[in-house]
Backbone as JSON, one array per atom type, in Angstrom:
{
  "sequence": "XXXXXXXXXXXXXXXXXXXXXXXXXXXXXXXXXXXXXXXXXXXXXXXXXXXXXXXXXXXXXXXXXXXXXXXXXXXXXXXXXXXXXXXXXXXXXXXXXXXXXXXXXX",
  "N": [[-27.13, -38.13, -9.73], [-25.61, -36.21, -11.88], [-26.68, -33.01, -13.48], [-26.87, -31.26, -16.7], [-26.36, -28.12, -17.95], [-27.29, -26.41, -20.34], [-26.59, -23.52, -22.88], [-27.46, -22.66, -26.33], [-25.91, -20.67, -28.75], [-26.17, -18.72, -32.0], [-24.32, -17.09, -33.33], [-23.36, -13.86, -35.6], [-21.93, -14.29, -38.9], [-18.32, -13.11, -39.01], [-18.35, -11.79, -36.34], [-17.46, -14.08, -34.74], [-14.62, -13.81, -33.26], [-14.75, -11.62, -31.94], [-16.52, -12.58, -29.49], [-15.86, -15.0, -28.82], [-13.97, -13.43, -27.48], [-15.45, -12.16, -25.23], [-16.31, -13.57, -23.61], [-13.83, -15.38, -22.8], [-13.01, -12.63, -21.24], [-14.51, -12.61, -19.79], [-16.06, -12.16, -16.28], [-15.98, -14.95, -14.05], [-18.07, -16.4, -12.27], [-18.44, -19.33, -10.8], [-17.23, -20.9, -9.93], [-17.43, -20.11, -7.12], [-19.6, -21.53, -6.57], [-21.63, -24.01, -4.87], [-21.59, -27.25, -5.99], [-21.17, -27.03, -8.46], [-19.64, -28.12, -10.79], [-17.89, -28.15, -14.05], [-16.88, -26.3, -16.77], [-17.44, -25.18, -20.06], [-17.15, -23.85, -23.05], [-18.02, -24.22, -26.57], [-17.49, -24.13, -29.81], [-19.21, -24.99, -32.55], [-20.76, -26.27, -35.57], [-21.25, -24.25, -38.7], [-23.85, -22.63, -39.64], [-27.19, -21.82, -41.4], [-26.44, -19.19, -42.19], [-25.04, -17.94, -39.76], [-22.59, -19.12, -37.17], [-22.25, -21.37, -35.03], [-22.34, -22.14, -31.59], [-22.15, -23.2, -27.98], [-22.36, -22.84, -24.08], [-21.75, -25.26, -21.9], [-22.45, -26.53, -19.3], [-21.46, -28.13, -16.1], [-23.44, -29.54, -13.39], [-23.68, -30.83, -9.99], [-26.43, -31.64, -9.41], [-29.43, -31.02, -10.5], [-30.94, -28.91, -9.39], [-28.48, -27.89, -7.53], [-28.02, -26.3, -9.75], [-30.15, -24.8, -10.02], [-30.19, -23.18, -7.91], [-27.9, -21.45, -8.51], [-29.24, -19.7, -10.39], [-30.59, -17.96, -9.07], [-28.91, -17.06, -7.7], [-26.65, -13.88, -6.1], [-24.26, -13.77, -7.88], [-25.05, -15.03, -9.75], [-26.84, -13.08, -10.85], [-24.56, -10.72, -10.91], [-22.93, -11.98, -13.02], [-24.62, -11.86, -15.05], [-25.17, -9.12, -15.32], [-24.64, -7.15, -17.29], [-24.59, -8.26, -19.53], [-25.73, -7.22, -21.95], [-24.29, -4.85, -22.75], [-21.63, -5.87, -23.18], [-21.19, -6.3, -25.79], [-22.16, -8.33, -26.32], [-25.29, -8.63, -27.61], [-24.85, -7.47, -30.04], [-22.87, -9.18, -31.64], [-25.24, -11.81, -31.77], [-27.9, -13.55, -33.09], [-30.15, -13.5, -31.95], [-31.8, -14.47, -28.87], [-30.19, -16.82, -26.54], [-30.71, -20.44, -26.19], [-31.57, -21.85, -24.19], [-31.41, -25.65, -22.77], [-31.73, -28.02, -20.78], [-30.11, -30.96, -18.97], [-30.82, -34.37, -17.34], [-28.42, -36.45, -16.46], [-28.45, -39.68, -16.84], [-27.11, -41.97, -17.5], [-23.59, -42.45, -17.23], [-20.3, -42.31, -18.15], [-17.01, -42.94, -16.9]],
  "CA": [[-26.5, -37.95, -11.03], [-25.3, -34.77, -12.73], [-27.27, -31.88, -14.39], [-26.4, -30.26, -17.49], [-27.42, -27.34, -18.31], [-26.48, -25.87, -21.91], [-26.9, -22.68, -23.7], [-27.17, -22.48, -28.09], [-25.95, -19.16, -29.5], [-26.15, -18.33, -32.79], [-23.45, -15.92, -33.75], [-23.2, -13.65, -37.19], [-20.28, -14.44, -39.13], [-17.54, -12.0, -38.72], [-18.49, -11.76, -34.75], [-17.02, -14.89, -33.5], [-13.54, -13.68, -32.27], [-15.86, -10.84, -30.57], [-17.86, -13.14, -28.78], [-15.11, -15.69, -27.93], [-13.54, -12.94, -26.25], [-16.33, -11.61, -24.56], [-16.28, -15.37, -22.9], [-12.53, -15.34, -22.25], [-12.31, -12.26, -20.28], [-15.76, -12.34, -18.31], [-15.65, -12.6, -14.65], [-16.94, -15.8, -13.73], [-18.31, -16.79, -10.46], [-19.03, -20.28, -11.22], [-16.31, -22.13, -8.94], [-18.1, -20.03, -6.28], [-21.23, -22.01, -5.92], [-21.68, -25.34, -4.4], [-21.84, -28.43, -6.92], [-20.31, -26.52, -9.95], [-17.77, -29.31, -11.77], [-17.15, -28.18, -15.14], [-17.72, -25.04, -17.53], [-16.92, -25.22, -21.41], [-17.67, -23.19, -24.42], [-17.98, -25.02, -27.44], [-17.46, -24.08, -30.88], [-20.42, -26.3, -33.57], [-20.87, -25.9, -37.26], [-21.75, -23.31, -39.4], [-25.25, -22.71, -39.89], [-27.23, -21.04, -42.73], [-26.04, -17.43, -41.69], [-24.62, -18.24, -38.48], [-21.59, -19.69, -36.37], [-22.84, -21.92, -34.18], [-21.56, -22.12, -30.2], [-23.16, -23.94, -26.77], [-21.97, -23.08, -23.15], [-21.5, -26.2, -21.34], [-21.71, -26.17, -17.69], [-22.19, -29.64, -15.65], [-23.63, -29.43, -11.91], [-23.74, -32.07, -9.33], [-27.62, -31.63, -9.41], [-30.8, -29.56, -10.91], [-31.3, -28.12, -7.47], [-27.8, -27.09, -7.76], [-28.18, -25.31, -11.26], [-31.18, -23.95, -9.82], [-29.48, -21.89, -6.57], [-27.21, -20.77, -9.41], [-29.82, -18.73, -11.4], [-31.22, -17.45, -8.1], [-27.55, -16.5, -6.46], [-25.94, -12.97, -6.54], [-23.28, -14.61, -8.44], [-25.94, -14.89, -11.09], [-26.97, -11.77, -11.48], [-23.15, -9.79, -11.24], [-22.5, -12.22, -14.2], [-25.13, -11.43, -16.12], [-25.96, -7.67, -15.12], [-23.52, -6.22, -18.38], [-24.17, -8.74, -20.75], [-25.53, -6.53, -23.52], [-23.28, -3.59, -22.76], [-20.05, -6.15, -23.24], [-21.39, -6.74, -27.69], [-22.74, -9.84, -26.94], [-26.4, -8.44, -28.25], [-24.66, -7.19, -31.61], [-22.9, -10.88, -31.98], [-25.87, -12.77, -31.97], [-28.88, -13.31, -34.08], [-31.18, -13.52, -31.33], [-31.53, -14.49, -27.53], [-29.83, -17.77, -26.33], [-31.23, -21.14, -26.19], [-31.26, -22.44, -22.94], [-31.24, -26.65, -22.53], [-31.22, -28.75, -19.27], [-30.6, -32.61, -18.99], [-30.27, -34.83, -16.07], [-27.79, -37.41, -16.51], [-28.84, -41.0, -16.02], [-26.12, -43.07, -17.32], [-21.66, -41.88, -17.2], [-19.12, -43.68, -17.77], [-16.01, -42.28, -17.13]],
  "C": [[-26.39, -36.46, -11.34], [-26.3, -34.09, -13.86], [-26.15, -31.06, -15.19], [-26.79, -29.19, -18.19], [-26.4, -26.32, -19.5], [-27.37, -24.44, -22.57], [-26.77, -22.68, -25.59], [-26.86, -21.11, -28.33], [-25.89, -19.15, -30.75], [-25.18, -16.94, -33.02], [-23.35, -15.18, -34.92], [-21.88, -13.55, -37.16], [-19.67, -13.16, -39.21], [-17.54, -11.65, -37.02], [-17.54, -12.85, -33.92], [-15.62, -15.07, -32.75], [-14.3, -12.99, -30.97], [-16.37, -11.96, -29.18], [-16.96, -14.42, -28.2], [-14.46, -14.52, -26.72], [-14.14, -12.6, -25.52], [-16.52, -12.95, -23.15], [-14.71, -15.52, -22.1], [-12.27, -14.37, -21.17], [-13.63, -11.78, -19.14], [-15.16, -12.71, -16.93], [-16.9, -14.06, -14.13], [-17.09, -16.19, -12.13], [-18.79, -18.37, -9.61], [-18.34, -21.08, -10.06], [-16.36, -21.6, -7.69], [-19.02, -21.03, -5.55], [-20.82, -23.43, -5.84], [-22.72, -26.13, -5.92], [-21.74, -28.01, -8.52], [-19.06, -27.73, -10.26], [-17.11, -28.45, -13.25], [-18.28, -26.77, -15.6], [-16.5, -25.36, -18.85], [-17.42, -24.75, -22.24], [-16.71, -23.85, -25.8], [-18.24, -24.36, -28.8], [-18.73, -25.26, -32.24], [-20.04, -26.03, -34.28], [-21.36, -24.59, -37.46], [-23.2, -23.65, -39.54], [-26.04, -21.94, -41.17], [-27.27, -19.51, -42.07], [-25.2, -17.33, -40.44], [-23.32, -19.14, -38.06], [-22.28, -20.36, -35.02], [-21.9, -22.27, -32.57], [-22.62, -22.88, -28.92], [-22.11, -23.58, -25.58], [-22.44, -24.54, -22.84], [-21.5, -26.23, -19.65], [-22.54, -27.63, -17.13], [-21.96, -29.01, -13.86], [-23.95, -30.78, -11.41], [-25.14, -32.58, -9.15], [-28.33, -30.62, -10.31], [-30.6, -28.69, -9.53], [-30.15, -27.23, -7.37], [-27.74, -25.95, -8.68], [-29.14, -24.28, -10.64], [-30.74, -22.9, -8.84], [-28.67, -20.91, -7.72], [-28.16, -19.91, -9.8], [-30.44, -18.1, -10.11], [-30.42, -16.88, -7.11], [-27.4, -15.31, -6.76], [-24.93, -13.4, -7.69], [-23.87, -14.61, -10.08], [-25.39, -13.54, -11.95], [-25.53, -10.97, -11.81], [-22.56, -10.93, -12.48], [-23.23, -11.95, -15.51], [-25.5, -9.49, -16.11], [-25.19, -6.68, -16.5], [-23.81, -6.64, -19.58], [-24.74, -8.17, -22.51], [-24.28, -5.82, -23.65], [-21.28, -4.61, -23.17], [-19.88, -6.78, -25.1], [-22.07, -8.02, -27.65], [-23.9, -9.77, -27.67], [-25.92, -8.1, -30.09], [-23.6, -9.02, -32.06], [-23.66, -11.81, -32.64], [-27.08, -12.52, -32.69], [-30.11, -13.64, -33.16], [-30.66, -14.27, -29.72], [-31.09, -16.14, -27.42], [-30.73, -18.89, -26.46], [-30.97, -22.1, -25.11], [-32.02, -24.63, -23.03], [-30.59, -27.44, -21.62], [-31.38, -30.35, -19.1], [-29.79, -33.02, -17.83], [-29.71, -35.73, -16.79], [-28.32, -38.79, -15.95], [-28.29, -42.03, -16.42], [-24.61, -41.91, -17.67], [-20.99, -43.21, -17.15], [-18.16, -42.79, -18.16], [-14.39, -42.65, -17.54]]
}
């Protein structure tokens, strides 16, 4: 079954064109790695101070997800990510969340 592994951001209001674009024109390396399916950034609710957002990314496994955070691929996607505003965006560091899938219906 499929792993999903999700990020929460918290954004301050007035930031979240910033911070979509910062998403739009990254370099991703994602459809590199073995057992990558899907990547989506998601818009939520408002929060009390905040714009709420979640990457989305579904792998064919954990095991897969896991080579991911341990690839080059990784790192040259993350090695910038203050320097590109995302630190002035957000109201603190991401919120990382990982679930295995154990029922789909497609």
């Amino acid at each position: 079954m499929t792993y999903i592994a999700m990020n929460r951001f918290k954004v301050r209001p007035g930031s979240e064109e910033d911070f979509e674009n910062i998403w739009r024109s990254r370099e991703s390396h994602l459809k590199e790695l073995k057992g990558f399916r899907e990547f989506r950034l998601l818009k939520g609710p408002q929060g009390d101070g905040y714009q709420l957002y979640s990457s989305h990314v579904i792998w064919d496994s954990r095991a897969d997800f896991e080579a991911w955070t341990k690839s080059q691929q990784f790192r040259d996607a993350h090695k910038d990510a203050g320097n590109r505003g995302t630190q002035s965006a957000l109201m603190g560091p991401p919120q990382f969340e990982g679930f295995e899938t154990i029922l789909e219906e497609v």
